[in-house]
ZAFI-671824 format. One line per field, with one value per residue (C-alpha): residue in three letters; x, y, z. Coordinates in steps of 0.02 Angstrom, whole numbers. Each point is the difference from the previous one (the first is absolute). Layout:
! residues N
resn: [Ala / ...]
c1: [X / ...]
c2: [Y / ...]
c3: [Z / ...]
END
This chain:
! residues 313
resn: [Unk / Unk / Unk / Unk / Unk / Unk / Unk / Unk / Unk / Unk / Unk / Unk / Unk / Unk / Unk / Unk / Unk / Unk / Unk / Unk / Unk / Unk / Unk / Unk / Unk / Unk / Unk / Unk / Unk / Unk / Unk / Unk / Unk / Unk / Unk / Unk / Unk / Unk / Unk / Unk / Unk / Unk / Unk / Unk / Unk / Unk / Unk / Unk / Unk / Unk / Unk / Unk / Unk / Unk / Unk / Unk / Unk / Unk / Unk / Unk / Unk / Unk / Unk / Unk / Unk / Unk / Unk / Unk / Unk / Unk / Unk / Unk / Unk / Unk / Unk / Unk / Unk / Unk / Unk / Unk / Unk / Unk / Unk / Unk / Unk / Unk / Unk / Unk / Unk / Unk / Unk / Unk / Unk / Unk / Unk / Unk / Unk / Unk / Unk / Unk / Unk / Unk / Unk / Unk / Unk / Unk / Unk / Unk / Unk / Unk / Unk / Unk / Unk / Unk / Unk / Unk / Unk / Unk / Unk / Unk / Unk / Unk / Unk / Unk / Unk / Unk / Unk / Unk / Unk / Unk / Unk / Unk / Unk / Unk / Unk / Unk / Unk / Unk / Unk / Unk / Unk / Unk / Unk / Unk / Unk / Unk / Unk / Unk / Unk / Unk / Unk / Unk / Unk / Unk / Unk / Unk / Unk / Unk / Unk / Unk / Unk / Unk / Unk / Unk / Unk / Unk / Unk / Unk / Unk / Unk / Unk / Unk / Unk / Unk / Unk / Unk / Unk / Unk / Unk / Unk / Unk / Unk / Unk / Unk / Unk / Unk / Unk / Unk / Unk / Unk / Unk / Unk / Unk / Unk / Unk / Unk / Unk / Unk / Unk / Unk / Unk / Unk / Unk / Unk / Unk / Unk / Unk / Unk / Unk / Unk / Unk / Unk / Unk / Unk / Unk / Unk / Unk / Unk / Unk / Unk / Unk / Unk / Unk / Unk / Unk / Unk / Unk / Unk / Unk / Unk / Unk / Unk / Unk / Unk / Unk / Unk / Unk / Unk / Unk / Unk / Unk / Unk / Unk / Unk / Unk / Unk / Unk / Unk / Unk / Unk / Unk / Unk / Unk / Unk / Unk / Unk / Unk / Unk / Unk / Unk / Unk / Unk / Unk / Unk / Unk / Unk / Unk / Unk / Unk / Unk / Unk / Unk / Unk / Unk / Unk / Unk / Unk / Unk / Unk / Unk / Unk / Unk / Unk / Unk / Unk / Unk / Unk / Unk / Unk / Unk / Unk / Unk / Unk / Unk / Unk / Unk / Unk / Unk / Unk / Unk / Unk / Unk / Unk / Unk / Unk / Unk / Unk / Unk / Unk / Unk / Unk / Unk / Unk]
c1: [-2505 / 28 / 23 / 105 / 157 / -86 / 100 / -85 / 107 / -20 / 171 / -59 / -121 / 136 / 104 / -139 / 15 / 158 / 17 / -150 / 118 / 158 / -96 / -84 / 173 / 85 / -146 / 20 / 171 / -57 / -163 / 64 / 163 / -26 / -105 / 116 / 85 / -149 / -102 / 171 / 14 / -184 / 27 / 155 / -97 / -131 / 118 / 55 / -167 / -74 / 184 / 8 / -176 / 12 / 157 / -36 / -182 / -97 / -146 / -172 / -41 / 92 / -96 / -105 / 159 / 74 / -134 / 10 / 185 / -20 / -161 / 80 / 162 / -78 / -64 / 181 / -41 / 60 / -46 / -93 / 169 / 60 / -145 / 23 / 167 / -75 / -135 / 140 / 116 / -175 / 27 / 165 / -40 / -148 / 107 / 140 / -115 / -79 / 169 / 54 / -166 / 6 / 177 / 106 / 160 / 73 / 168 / -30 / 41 / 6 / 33 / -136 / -120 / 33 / -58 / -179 / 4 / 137 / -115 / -146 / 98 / 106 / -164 / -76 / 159 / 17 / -69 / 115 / 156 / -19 / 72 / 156 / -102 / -99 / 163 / 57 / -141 / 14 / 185 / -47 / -118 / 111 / 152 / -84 / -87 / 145 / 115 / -130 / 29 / 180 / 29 / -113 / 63 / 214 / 13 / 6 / -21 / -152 / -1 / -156 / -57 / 140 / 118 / -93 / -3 / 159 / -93 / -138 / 105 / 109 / -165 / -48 / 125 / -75 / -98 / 165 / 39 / -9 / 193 / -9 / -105 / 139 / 92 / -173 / 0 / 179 / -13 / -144 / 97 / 151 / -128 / -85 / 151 / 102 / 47 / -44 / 136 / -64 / -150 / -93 / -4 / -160 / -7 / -181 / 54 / 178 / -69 / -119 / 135 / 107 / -143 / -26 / 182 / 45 / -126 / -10 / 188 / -30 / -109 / 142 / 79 / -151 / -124 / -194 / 8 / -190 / 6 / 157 / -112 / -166 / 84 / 167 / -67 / -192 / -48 / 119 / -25 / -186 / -1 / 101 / -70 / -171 / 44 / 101 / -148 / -140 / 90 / 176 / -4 / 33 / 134 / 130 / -45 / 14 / 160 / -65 / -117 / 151 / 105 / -155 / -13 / 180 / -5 / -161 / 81 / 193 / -93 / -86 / 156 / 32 / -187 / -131 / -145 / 87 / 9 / -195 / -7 / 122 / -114 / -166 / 119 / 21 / -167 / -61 / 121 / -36 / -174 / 10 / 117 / -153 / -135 / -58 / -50 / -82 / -163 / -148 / 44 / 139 / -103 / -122 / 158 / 128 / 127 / 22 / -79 / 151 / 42 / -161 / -19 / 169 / -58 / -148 / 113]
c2: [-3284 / -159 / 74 / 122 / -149 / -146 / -13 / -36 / -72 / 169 / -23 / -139 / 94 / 116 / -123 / -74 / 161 / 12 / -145 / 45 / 182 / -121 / -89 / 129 / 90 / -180 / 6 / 198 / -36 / -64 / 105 / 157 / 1 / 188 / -33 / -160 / 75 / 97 / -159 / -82 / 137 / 15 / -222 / 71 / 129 / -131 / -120 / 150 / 61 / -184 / -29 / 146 / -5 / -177 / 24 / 175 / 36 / -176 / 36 / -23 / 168 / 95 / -132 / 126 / 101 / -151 / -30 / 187 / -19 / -161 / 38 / 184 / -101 / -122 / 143 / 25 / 185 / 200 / 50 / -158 / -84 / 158 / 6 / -187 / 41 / 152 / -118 / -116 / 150 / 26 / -193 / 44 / 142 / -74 / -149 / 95 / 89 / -145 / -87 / 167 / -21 / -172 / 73 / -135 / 54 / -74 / 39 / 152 / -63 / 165 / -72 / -103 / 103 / 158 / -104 / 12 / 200 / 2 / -138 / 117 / 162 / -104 / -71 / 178 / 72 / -149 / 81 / 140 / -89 / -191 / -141 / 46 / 57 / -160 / -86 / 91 / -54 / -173 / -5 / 72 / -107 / -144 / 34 / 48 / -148 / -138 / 105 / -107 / -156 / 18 / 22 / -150 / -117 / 25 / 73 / 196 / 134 / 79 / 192 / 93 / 196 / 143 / -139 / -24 / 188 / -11 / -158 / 111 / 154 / -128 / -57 / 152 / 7 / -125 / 169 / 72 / -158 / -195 / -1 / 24 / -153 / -117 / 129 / -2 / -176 / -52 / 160 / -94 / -162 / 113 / 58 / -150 / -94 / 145 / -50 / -193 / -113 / -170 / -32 / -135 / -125 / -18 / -29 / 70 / 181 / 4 / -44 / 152 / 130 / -99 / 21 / 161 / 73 / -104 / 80 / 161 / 8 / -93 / 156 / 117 / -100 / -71 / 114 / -28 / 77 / -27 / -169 / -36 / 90 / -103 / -187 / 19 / 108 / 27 / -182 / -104 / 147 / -32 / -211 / -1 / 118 / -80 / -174 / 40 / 85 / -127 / -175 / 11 / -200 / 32 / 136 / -104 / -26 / 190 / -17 / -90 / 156 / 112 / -101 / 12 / 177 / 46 / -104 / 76 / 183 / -66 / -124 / 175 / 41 / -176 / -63 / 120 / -113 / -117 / 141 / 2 / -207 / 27 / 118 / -105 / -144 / 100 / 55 / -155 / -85 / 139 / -4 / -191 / 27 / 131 / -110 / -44 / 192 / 2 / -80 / 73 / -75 / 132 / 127 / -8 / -21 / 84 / -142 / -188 / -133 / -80 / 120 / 14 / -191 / 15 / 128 / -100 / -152]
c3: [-153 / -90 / -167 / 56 / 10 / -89 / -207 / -135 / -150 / -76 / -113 / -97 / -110 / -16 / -36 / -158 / -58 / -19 / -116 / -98 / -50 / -31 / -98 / -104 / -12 / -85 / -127 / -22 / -56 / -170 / -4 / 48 / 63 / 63 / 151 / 57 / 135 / 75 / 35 / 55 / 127 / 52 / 37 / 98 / 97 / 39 / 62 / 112 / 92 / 13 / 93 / 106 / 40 / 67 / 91 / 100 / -15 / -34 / 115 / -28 / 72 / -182 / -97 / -87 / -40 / -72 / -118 / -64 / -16 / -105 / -111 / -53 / -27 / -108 / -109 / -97 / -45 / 52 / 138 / 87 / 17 / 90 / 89 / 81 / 64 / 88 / 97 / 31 / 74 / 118 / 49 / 36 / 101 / 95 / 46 / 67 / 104 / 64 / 40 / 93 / 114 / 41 / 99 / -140 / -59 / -135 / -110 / -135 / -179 / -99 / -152 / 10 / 83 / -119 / -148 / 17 / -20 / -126 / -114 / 17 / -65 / -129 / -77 / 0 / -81 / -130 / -147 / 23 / 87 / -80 / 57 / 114 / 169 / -43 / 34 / 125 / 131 / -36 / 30 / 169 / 51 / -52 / 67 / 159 / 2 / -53 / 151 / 115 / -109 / -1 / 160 / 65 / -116 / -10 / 181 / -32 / 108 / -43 / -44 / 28 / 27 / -47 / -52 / -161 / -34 / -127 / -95 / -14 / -74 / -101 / -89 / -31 / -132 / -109 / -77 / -50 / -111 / -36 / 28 / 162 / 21 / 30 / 150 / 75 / 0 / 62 / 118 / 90 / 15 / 84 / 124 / 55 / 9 / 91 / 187 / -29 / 59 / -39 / -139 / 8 / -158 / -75 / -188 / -46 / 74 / -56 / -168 / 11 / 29 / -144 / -106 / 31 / -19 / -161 / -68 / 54 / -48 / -162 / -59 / 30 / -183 / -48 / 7 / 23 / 166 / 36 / -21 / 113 / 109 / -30 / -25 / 92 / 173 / -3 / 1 / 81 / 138 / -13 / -31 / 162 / 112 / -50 / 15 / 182 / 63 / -42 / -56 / 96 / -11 / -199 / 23 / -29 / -159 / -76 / -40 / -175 / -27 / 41 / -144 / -125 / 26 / -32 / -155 / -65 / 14 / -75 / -139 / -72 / -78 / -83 / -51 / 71 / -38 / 130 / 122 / 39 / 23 / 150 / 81 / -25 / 53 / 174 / 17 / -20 / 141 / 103 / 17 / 25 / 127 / 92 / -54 / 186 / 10 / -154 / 92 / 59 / 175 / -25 / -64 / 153 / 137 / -80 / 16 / -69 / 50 / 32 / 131 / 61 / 38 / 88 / 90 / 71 / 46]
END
């Protein structure tokens, strides 16, 4: 019975993972430019299942699930990556179960919660299909994800079940085109704001959403709609979720990753060698700012041990 609630740190060798494909996708850049943006995405995709394996299923009792997931993840080849988002989907699935016997309710994310399946077909379809489903089940998760950040940290009213339904249709048409990207984007932002009456100031997450809709809009004239998406949404949505959830002492200071970020994307057009030393620059902050769950006290607990000593005084 103990394992079935006791966590285990299981996103940080997710999260090691993760860097090791950002780092082999820099390096690709100048040995082979062509398979850049699959190891940037597979880094992206770890980021995602170490992250939403911590925060809904972290138990010991899908521990041998979790090491499936992250050994056929760490082989970067069709169909094994496919195949670890289809044992993470059973995580998923188990989990749910398990959360509907203990008699707990909790509130349906659907963007979130529909990303497991949709990463499982979009990595099975990617030979034929390429890069835009990819895409397409990040955005879910993260936007599903952030709504829970938002709200917590300017004061929103949080939207959950059918009420995400037309942010999941409106990503949907991300397939149709890269254009679209930015009406996706500022779309979202309508929604979660929609109804609020008084937001909350904090910097780190209004610098987030600034981040993300410069950008986004900046493709529109600019172009290189991918990375808008990659430096502009997909990090600073992933930097801050990660650092909220595990190291909310160092939130405050994301607003200097969101900045680095935005430059990195809007310096591509003016030096693009520059471009890449912005995103190493954020990286680098970032995982300083998480280092207190980079431990293998964390790895064993599942949290800090800066929480956990506050948590035994």
């Amino acid at each position: 019975m103990k394992n079935v609630i006791e966590p285990w740190g299981v996103n940080v060798p997710f999260l090691i993972l993760a860097f090791i494909y950002f780092a082999i996708g820099g390096v690709s850049l100048n040995l082979d430019p062509s398979v850049h943006g699959y190891f940037m995405l597979l880094g992206a995709y770890s980021l995602y299942s170490g992250m939403i394996l911590r925060l809904f299923f972290p138990a010991k009792k899908y521990l041998i699930l979790h090491i499936v997931t992250l050994v056929l993840l760490s082989i970067p080849l069709y169909p094994l990556i496919s195949l670890s988002f289809f044992f993470l989907t059973i995580v998923e699935i188990w989990g749910l179960k398990d959360v509907k016997s203990y008699g707990s309710k909790f509130p349906i994310n659907i963007l979130v919660l529909s990303s497991p399946p949709l990463s499982f077909i979009s990595w099975l379809l990617f030979p034929i299909l390429g890069y835009n489903l990819l895409i397409i089940s990040l955005l879910l998760y993260l936007l599903g994800i952030n709504e829970g950040i938002f709200s917590a940290t300017l004061g929103l009213k949080p939207k959950f079940g059918i009420k995400q339904i037309p942010i999941l249709l409106l990503v949907f048409l991300f397939y149709l085109g890269y254009s679209l990207f930015p009406l996706i984007i500022i779309a979202y932002f309508a929604w979660l704001f929609y109804g609020v009456k008084k937001v909350r100031k904090n910097l780190s997450a209004l610098s987030v959403i600034l981040s993300s809709a410069s950008t986004s809009i900046g493709s529109y004239f600019l172009g290189e709609t991918i990375h808008a998406f990659a430096l502009g949404t997909m990090a600073p949505f992933f930097y801050s979720c990660i650092t909220y959830s595990t190291s909310r002492y160092n939130y405050d200071k994301i607003y200097i990753i969101s900045i680095l970020l935005s430059l990195s994307y809007f310096l591509r057009f003016v030096y693009f060698h520059i471009s890449g030393i912005f995103f190493v620059a954020s990286s680098l902050l970032f995982l300083y700012l998480i280092k207190d769950n980079l431990t293998l006290t964390t790895l064993k607990y599942g949290m800090s041990k800066k929480y956990l000593i506050k948590k035994l005084n």
